[in-house]
C-alpha positions in Angstrom: 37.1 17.2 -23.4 38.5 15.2 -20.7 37.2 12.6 -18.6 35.6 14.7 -16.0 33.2 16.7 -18.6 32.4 14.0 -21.0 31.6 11.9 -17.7 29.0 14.5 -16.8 28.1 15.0 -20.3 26.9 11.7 -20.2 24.9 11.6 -17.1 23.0 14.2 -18.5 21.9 12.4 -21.4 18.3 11.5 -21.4 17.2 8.6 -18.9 20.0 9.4 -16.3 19.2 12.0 -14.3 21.6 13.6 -11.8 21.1 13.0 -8.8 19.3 15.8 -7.5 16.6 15.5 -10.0 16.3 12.1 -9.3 15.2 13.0 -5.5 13.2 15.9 -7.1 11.3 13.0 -8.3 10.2 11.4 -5.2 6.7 11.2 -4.8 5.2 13.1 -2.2 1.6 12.3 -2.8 -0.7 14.8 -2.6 -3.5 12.5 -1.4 -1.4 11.7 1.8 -1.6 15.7 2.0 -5.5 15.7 1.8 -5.5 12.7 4.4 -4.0 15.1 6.3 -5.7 17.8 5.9 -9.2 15.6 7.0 -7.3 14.5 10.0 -7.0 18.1 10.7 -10.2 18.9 10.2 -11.0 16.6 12.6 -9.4 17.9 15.3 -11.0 21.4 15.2 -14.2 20.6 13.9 -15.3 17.2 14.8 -18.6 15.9 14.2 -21.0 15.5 17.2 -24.1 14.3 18.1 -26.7 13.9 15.3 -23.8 15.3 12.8 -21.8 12.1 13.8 -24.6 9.8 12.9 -24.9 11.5 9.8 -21.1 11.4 8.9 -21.3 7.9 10.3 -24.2 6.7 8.0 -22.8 8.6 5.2 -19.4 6.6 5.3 -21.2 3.6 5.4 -22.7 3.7 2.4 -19.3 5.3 1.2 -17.3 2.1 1.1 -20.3 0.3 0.2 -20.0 2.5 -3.2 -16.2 2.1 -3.0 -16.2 -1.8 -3.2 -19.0 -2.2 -5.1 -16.7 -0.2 -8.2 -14.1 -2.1 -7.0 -15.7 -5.3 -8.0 -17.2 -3.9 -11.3 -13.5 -3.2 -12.6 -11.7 -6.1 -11.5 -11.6 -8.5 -14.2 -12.4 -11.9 -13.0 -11.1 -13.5 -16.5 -7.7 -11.5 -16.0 -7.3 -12.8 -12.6 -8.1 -16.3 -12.8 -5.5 -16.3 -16.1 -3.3 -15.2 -13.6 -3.4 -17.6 -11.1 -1.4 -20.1 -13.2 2.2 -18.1 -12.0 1.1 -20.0 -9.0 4.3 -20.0 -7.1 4.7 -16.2 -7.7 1.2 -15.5 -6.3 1.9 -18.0 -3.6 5.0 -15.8 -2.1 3.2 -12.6 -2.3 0.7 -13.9 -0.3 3.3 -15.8 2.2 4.9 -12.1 2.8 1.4 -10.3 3.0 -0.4 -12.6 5.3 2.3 -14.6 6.9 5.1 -12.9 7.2 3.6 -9.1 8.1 1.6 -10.9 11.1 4.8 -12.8 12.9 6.6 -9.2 12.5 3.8 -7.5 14.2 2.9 -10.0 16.9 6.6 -9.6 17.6 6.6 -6.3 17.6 4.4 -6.6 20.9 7.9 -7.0 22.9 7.9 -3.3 22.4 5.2 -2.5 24.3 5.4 0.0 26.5 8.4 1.3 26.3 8.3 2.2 22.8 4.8 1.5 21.4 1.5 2.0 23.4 -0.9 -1.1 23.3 -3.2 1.0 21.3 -0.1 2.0 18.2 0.9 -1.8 18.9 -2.7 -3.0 18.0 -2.9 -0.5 14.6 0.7 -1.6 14.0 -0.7 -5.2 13.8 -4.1 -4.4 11.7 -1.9 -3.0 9.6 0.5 -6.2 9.1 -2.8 -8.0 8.1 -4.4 -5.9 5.7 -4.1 -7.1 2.2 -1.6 -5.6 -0.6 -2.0 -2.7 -2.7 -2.4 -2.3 -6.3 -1.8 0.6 -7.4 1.2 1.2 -6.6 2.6 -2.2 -6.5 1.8 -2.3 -10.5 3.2 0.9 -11.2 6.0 0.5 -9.5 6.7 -3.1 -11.0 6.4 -1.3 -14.7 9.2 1.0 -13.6 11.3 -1.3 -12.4 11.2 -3.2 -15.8 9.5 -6.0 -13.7 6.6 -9.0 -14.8 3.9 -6.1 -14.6 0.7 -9.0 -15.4 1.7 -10.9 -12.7 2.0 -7.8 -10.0 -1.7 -7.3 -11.4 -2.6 -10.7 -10.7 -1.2 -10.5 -7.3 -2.6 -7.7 -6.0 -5.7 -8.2 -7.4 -5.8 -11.7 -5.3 -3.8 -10.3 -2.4 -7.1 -7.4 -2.6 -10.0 -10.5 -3.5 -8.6 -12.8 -0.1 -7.9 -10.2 1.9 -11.7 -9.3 2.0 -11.9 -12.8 4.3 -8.4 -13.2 5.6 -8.0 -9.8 6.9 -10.8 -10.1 9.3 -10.6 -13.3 10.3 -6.9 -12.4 11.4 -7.9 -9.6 13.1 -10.7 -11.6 14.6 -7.5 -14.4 15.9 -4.8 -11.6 17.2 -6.7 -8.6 18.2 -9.9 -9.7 19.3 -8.8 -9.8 22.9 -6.5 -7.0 22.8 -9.3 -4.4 21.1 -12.2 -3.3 22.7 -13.9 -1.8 19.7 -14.2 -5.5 18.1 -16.6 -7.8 18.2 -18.0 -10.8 16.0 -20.8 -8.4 15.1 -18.1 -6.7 13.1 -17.6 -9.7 10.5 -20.7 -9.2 9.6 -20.6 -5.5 9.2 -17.5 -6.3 6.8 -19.6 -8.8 5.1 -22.3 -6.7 4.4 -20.2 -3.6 3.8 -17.6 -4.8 1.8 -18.1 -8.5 0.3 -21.8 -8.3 -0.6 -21.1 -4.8 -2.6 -18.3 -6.4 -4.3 -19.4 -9.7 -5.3 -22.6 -6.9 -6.5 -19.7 -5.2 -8.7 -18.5 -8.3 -10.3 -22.3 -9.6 -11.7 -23.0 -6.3 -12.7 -19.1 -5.6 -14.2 -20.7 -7.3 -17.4 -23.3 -4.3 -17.9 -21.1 -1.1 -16.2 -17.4 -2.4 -17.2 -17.1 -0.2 -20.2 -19.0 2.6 -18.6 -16.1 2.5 -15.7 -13.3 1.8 -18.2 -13.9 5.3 -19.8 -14.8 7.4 -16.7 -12.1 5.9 -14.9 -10.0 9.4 -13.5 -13.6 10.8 -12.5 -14.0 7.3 -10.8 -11.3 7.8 -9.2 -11.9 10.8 -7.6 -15.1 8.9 -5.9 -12.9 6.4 -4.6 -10.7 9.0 -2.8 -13.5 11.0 -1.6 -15.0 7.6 0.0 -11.7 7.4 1.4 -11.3 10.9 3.1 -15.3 10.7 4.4 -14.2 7.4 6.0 -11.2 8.8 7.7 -12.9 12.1 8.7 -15.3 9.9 10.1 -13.1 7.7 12.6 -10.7 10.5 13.7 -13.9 12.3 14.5 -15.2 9.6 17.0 -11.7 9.5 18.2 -11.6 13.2 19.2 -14.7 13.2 20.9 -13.8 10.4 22.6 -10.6 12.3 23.9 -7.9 9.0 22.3 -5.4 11.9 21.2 -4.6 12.5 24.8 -3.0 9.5 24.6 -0.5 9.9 21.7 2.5 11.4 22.5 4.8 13.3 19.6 7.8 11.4 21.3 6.0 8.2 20.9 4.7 8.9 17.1 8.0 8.9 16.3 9.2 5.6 17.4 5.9 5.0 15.3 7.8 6.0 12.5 11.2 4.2 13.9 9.3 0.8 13.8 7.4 1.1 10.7 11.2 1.6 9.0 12.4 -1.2 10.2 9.3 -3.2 9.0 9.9 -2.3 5.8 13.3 -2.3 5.4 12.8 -5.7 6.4 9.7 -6.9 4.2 11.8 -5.6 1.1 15.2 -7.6 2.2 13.2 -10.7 2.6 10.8 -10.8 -0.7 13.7 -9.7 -2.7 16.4 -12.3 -1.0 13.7 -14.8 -0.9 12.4 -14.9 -4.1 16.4 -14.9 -4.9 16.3 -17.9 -3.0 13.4 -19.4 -4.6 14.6 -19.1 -8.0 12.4 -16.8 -9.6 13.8 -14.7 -12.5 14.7 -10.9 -12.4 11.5 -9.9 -13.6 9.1 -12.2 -11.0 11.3 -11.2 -8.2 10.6 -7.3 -9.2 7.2 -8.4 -8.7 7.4 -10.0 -5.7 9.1 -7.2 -4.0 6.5 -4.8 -4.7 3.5 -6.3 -4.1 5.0 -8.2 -1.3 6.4 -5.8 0.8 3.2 -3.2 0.3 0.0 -2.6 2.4 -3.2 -1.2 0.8 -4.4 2.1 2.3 -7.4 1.9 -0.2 -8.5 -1.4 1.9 -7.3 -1.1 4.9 -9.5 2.1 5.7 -12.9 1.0 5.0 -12.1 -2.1 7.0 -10.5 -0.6 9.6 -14.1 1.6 10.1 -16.4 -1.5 9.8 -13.9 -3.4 12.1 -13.6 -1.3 14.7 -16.1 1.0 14.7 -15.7 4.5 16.8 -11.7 2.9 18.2 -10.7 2.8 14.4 -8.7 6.4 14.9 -5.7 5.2 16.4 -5.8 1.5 14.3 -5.7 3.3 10.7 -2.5 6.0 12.0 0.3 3.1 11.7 -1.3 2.6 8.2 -1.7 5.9 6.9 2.4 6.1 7.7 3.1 3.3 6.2 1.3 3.9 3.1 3.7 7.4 2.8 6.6 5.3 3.8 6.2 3.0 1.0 5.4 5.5 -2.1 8.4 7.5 -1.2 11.1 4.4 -0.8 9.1 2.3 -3.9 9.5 4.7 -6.0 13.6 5.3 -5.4 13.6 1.3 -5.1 11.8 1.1 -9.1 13.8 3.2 -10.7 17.2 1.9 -9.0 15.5 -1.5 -10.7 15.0 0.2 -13.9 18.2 1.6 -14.8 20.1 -2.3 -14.0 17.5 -3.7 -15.8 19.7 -5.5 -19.0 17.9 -3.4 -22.0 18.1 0.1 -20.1 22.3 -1.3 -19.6 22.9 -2.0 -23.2 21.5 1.4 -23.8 24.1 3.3 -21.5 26.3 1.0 -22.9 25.8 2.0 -26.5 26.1 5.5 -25.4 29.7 5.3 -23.8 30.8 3.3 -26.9 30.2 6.2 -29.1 31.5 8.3 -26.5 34.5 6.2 -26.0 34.3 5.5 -22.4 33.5 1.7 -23.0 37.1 0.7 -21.6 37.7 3.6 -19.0 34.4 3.9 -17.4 33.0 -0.4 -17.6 29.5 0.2 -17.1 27.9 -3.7 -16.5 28.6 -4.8 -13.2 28.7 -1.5 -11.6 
């Protein structure tokens, strides 16, 4: 066989997909498609008058249910174990709560010409909202990366952000949002914190319960989710805010967010180079650092701003895409360097014979 046909021979063997199949791969989440689908919904059939206080009340008690199972499940033994990576944890939250805000209070030099003060104040909310799980700890377990310490991250990044995130918002967009007002830390307090300092006494009792039911669990916290978001694009259509978003400027919406990302990845993963963290704590740091929590950020975003949260949760709902689709490219780019999935190939193109034609480390 010559080199051409035992070199594809080989990238068919199992664990290296051509490339097609490796964009056929991509996520392309079907809960951003549902998020969609309420935003639409929206539009036509928004909810008005006693229907919106309804919807409103509804959503309420929504995310108090949401946070008060997110409490329940986190383990407050598994994240205080964690905090000893200090240094690691200490980055991550450098990148999600430093970093993130200087980008998007300099991202105000693009107002107006490219970004409308209302898109340049969502951009920001969304530069302070706290990181994800999730997918940051999925994506680190693909990559081959330290998959405790992404839990322990984001489950701090998630446990801070509950305070950080509206006291940030409360420094650099009180003046520049009408819709907030100290009246809303209290509304996140009572929303929010209270139900999930509930769900962590009551994790003792209801943590084995949620353990087993967790994929029906799931489907509650989605559901919260897509009430909340039906709920503030609804007050935003009545209120006539659409008029104000262009299709011409939602796409330098999705210019700008590319370039924040592309530049939250080079700096985690060249900093934490920098830092001297090994392969498998920069992986980590990458992932949770350079991620923003859709989960979070949309229940806040409602008890934050209240009927002008329509246009503040749109730069986030991009960005959460955004980051799925290039995370999960990123992870398995990771994966196949990572040294054990190397020595693999390796072996493969020794028994092959392709060891000395086709050098495989270093590539």
């Amino acid at each position: 066989m010559g080199r051409a046909g035992c070199t594809l021979d080989l990238m068919r063997r199992p664990g290296l997909p051509s490339p097609p199949a490796l964009f056929a791969r991509v996520p392309l989440d079907p809960y951003i498609a549902a998020l969609l689908g309420t935003v639409l919904l929206a539009a036509l059939l928004p909810a008005r008058g006693q229907a919106a206080t309804a919807v409103s009340v509804a959503s309420k008690a929504a995310v108090a249910l949401l946070f008060l199972l997110y409490g329940a499940r986190l383990s407050t033994r598994e994240t205080v174990d964690g905090l000893r990576n200090w240094r690691l944890h200490l980055t991550v939250l450098a990148a999600t709560f430093v970093l993130f805000p200087l980008w998007g209070l300099a991202a105000r030099a693009l107002v107006p010409h490219v970004l409308t003060p209302e898109l340049h104040a969502g951009l920001l909310f969304l530069c302070l909202v706290p990181s994800t799980i999730q997918s940051s700890i999925a994506f680190t377990s693909l990559a081959r990366g330290n998959v405790a310490a992404a839990v322990c991250a984001g489950s701090l990044s998630s446990v801070l952000g509950l305070l950080l995130t509206p006291l940030l918002v409360a420094l650099l967009l009180g003046h520049t949002t009408g819709g907030f007002s100290p009246r809303s830390l209290l509304s996140v307090v009572a929303q929010l914190l209270l139900p999930f300092l509930a769900g962590q006494l009551l994790r003792r009792r209801v943590g084995g319960f949620l353990t087993r039911h967790r994929r029906v669990l799931g489907r509650v916290d989605r559901g919260s989710i897509l009430l909340v978001v039906y709920a503030a694009f609804s007050a935003g259509v009545v209120r006539g805010v659409w008029h104000q978003v262009t299709p011409v400027r939602l796409l330098a919406l999705v210019g700008v967010e590319a370039v924040l990302l592309a530049t939250m990845l080079t700096l985690t993963s060249r900093g934490a180079r920098w830092l001297g963290f090994g392969r498998e704590d920069r992986i980590a740091i990458v992932f949770c650092g350079s991620k923003k929590s859709l989960a979070a950020g949309l229940p806040m975003a409602g008890a934050l701003f209240g009927a002008h949260a329509s246009l503040a949760v749109l730069p986030l709902m991009l960005f959460h895409q955004m980051q799925l689709v290039v995370g999960a490219v990123l992870a398995k780019r990771y994966g196949r360097r990572a040294p054990e999935a190397v020595g693999r190939v390796e072996g493969v193109a020794r028994r092959r014979g392709l060891s000395e034609r086709f050098p495989l480390r270093g590539a």
